[in-house]
C-alpha positions in Angstrom: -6.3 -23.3 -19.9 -5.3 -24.9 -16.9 -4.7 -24.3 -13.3 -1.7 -26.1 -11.4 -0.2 -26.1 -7.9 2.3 -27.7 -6.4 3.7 -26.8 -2.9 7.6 -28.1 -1.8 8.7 -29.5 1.3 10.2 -26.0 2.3 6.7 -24.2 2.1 7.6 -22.9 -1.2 4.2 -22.8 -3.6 4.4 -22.9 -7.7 1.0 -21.8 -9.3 0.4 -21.5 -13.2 -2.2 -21.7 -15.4 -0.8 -23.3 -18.6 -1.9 -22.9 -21.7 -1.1 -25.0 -25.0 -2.4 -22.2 -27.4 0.1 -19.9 -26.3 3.2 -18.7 -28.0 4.9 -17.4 -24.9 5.3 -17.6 -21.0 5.6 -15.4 -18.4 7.3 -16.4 -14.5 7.5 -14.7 -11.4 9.4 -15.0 -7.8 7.0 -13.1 -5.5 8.0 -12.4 -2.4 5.2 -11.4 0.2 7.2 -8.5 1.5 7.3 -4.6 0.6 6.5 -1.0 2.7 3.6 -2.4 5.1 6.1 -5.4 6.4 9.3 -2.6 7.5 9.6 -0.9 10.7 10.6 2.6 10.5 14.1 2.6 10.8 14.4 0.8 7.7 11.6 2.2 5.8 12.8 1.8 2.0 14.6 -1.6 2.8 12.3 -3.6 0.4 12.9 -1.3 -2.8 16.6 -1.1 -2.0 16.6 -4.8 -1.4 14.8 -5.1 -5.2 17.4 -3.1 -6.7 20.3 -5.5 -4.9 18.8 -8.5 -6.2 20.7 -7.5 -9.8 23.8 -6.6 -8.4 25.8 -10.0 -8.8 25.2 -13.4 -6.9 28.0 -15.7 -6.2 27.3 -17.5 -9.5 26.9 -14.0 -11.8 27.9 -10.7 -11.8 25.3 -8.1 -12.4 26.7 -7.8 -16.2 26.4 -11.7 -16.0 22.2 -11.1 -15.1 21.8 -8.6 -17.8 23.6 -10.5 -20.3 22.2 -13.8 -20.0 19.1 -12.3 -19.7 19.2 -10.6 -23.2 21.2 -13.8 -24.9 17.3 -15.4 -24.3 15.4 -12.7 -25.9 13.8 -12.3 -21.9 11.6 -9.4 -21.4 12.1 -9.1 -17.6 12.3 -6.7 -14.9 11.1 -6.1 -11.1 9.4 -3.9 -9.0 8.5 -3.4 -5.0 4.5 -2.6 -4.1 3.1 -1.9 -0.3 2.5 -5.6 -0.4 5.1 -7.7 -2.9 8.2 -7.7 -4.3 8.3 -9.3 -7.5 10.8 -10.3 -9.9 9.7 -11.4 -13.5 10.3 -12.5 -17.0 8.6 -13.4 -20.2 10.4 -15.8 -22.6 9.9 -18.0 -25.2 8.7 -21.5 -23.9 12.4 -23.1 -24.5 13.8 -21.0 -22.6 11.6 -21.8 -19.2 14.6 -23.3 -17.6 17.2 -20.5 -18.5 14.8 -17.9 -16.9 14.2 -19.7 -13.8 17.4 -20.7 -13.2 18.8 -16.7 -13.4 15.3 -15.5 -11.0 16.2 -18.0 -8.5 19.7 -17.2 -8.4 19.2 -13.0 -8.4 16.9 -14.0 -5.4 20.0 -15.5 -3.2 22.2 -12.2 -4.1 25.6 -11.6 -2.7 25.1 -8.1 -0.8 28.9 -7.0 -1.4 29.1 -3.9 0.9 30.4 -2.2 -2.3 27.1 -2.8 -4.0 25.8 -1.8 -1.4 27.0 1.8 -0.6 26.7 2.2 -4.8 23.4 1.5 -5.2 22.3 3.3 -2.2 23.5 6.8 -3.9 21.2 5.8 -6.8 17.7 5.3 -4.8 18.8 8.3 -2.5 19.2 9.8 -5.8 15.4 8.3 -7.0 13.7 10.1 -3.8 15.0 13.3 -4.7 14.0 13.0 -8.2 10.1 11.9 -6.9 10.3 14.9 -4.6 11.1 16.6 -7.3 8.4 16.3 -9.9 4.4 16.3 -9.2 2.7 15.4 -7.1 6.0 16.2 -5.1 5.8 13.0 -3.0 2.4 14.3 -1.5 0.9 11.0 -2.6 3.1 9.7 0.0 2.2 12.4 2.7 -1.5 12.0 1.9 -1.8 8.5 3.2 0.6 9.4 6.2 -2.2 12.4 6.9 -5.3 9.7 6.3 -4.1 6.5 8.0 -1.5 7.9 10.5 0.6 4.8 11.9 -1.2 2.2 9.8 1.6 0.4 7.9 0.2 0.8 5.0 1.0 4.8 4.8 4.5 3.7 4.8 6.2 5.3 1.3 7.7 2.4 -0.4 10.7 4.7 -1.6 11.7 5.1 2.0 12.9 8.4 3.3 16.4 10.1 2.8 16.8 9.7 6.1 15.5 6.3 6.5 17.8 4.7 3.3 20.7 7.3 4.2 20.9 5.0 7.9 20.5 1.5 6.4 23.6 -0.7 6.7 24.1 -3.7 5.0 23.9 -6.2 8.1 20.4 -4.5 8.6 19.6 -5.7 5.2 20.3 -8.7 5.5 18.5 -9.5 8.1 15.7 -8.1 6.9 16.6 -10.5 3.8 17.0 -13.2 6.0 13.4 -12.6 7.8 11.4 -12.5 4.5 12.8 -13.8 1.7 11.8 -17.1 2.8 11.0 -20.3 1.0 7.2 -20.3 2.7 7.5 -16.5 2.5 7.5 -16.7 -1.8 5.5 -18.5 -4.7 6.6 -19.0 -7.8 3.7 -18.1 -10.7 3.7 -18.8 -14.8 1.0 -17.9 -17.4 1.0 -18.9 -20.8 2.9 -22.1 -22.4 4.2 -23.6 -19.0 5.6 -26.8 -18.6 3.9 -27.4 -15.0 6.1 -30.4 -14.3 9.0 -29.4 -15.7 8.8 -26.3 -13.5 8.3 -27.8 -10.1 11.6 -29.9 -11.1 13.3 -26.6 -12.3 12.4 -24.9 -8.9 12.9 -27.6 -6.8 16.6 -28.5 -8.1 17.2 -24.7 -7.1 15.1 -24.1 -4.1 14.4 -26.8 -2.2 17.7 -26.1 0.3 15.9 -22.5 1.2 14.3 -22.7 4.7 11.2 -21.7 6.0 10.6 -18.9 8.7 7.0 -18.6 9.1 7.1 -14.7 8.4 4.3 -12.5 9.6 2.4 -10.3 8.2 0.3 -7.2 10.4 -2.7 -6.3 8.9 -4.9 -3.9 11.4 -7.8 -2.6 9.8 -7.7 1.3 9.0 -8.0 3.6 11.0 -8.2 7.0 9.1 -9.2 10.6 9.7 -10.5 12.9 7.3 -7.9 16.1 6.9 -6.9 18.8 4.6 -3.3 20.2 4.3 -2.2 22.9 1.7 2.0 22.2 0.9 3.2 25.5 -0.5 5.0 24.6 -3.8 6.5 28.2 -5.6 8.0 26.5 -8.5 4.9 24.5 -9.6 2.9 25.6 -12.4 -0.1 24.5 -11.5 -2.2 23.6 -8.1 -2.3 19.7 -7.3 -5.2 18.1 -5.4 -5.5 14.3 -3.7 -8.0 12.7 -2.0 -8.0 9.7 0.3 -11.4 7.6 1.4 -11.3 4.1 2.6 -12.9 1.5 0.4 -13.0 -1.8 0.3 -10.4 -4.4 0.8 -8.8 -7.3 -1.3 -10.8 -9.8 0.1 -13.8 -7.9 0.1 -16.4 -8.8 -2.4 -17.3 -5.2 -2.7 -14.3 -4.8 -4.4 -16.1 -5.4 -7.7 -18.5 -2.5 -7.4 -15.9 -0.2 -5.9 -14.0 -0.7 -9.3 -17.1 -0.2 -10.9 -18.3 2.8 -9.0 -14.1 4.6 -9.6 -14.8 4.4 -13.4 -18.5 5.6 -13.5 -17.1 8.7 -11.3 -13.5 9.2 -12.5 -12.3 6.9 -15.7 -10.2 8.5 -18.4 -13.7 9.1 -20.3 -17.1 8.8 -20.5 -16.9 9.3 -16.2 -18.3 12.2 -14.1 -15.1 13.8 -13.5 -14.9 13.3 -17.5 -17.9 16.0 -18.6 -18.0 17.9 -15.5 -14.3 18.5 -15.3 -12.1 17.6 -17.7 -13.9 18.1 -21.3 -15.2 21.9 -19.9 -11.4 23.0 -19.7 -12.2 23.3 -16.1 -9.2 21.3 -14.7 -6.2 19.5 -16.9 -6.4 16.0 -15.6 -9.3 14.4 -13.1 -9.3 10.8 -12.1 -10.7 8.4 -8.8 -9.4 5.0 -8.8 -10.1 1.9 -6.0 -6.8 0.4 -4.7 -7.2 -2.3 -2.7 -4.4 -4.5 -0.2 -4.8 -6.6 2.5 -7.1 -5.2 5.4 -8.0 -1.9 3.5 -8.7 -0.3 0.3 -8.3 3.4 -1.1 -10.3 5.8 -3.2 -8.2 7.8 -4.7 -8.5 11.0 -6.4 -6.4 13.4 -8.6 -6.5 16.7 -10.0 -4.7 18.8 -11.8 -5.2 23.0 -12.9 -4.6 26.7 -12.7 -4.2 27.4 -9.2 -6.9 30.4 -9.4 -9.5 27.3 -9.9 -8.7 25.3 -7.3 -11.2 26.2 -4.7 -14.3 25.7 -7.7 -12.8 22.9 -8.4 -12.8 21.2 -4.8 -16.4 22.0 -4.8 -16.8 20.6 -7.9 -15.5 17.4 -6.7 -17.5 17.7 -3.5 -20.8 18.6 -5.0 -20.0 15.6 -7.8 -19.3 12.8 -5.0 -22.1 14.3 -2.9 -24.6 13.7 -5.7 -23.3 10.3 -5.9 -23.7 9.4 -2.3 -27.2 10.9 -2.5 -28.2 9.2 -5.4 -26.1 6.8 -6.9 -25.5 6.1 -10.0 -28.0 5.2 -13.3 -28.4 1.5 -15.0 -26.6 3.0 -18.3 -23.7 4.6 -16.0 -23.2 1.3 -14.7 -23.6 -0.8 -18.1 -20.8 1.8 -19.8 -18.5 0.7 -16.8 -19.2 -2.5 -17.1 -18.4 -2.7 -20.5 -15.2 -0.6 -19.9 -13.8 -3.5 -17.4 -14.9 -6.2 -18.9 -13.2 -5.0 -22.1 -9.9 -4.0 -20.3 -9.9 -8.0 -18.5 -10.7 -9.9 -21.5 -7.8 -7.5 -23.5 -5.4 -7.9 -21.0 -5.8 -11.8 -20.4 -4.7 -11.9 -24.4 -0.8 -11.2 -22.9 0.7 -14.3 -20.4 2.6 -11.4 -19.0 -0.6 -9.7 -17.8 -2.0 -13.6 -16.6 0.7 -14.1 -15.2 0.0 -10.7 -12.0 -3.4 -12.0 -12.4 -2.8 -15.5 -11.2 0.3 -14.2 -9.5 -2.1 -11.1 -7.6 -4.5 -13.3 -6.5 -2.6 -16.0 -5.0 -0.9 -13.0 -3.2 -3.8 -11.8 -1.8 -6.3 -14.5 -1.3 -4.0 -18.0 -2.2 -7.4 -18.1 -4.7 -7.0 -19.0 -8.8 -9.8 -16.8 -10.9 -10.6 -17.3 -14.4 -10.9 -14.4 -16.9 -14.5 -16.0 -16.7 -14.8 -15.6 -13.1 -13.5 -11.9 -13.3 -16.4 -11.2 -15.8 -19.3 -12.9 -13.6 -18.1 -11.4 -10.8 -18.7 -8.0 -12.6 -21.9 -9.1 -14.8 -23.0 -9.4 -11.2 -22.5 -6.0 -9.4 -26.1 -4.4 -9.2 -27.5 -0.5 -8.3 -28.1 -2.2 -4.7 -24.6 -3.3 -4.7 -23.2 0.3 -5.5 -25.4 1.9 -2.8 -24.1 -0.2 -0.5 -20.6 0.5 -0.7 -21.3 4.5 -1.0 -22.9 3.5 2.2 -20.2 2.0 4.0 -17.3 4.1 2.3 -18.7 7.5 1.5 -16.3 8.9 -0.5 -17.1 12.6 1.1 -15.4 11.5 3.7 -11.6 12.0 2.6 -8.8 13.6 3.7 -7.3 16.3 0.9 -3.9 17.4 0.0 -3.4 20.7 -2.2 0.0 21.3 -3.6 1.3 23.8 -5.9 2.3 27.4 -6.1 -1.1 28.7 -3.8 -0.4 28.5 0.1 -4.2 30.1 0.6 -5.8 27.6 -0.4 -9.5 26.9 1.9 -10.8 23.8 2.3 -13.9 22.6 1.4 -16.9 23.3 3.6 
């Protein structure tokens, strides 16, 4: 395998990594813009933006996109993060050209007023339907409660109110501000023809312009707090959990991954025996999420609302022991093992490459190797884990209970 780059006059960057023994390939347009990059009044504009992208440009329709997708066998979609907005598809290797030619296209889209108002019944529709099922958009709330003003507690989804407001001429400027040529990289995984691609890209983006887009990125600021949402028509009680953790460009990030699955993997974690396999609770989970200037812990938990309060102290007592003692050699071998397994599986896909190589040119314009990943991990030590239980205890987390109990007591 090999790592390419190329950048165009415009700003506009192509990364791959190309690989010969491939049968596929994978490409992306991603855009450096999502939830943390809106002001209020258009909160939601990204996701809307994602879902305007396929209505019809001046050379398709949106049956034209969807057809001409499908006549090259193109598994492709799109979707719209905190951070990116990204619009992919994985072909066979003849049909490089067809797929770039459609991405770059959906990415100048027309923005017909009638689209428009259309498509904005369907992601008012979408909010109502995540309010709507568990956790009841309290994810959303939780890091509005933890992080306050930071723009990373903005929902990606948007609000009712937010989306209901949004005209098209708002839009487009918000359009016009990010989907710039410097603002976007083009990434490919898997049988890429490097050269052919910067040609391919260049014949249909070199006439985008540049507008030197920022980005804010404050550090966090967050306050530990516990809210109980009243919820009469859930079944059972819900409970989240915010902590900071470590960053994207944080080299801790490795041992925060390794430190969520020793406490709260699927299996074999903490959460696992002391929770989950006991009957004790139906689901339990922590997991490190990590984006420019700030990372989460993040927990969930799921059971009969007459166990709620044992089970917060569960959780309490189970991340207190941790911050107390850390965690044992074999703990931290399993997870090791666990990670490793789940990169080197993954990297067997171009699709999945193609976010790695596409993810870390995102956050840190940096190419890693499935090699690199598992040094990086081989590395992690005890010391290592202490360090970041140190500096991002995870006790100290703001908690949101929803379900059918409004009585719920916090943890003491």
């Amino acid at each position: 395998m090999e790592f390419r780059h190329h950048r165009l006059e415009n700003g506009l960057e192509i990364v791959a990594e190309t690989n010969d023994d491939a049968h596929s390939m994978s490409v992306a347009f991603l855009v450096r813009t999502g939830s943390r990059d809106e002001a209020d009044d258009v909160a939601g504009v990204s996701h809307f933006l994602e879902h305007m992208c396929f209505k019809g440009t001046p050379r398709r329709s949106a049956d034209d996109v969807n057809r001409e997708f499908d006549e090259i066998g193109a598994h492709y979609n799109a979707f719209t993060s905190e951070e990116c907005t990204a619009y992919y598809a994985s072909v066979l290797p003849e049909y490089q050209e067809a797929s770039v030619d459609i991405l770059a296209d959906i990415l100048r889209p027309s923005l017909r007023p009638d689209d428009f108002d259309m498509e904005k019944k369907v992601i008012l529709e979408e909010i109502q339907m995540y309010l709507d099922q568990p956790p009841f958009g309290m994810d959303d709330r939780l890091k509005q409660l933890h992080m306050g003003r930071h723009p990373l507690a903005r929902s990606v989804l948007g609000t009712s109110d937010s989306v209901g407001a949004l005209t098209p001429m708002q839009m487009r400027t918000y359009f016009d501000s990010r989907y710039a040529a410097d603002n976007l990289f083009v990434a490919a995984a898997g049988k890429v023809d490097f050269d052919a691609l910067v040609e391919q890209v260049a014949k249909r983006c070199s006439n985008w312009h540049p507008q030197a887009a920022k980005r804010h990125v404050p550090p966090a600021a967050s306050t530990p707090k516990f809210e109980v949402v009243h919820r009469p028509t859930a079944t059972q009680q819900y409970v989240l959990q915010l902590a900071d953790a470590p960053s994207s460009e944080d080299d801790d990030r490795y041992a925060a991954k390794l430190l969520a699955t020793v406490i709260g993997d699927d299996s074999g974690s903490r959460f696992y025996w002391e929770l989950v396999d006991p009957g004790l609770v139906e689901t339990a989970s922590l997991g490190h999420y990590e984006y420019l200037g700030a990372g989460m812990f993040y927990t969930w938990l799921s059971c009969e609302p007459d166990l709620v309060e044992d089970n917060l102290a569960r959780i309490r007592d189970i991340l207190g022991e941790v911050e107390q003692s850390g965690v044992t050699e074999e703990e931290l071998r399993q997870a090791k093992n666990k990670v490793k397994a789940r990169v080197v599986l993954g990297s067997e896909r171009p699709q999945n490459r193609l976010f790695n190589v596409g993810g870390n040119w995102l956050q840190r314009r940096e190419y890693r190797t499935v090699a690199d990943d598992i040094q990086s991990l081989d590395a992690v030590t005890i010391d290592q884990i202490r360090i970041v239980l140190k500096k991002y205890p995870l006790t100290v987390a703001s908690t949101v209970t929803v379900g059918p109990r409004e009585d719920v007591r916090g943890p003491t």
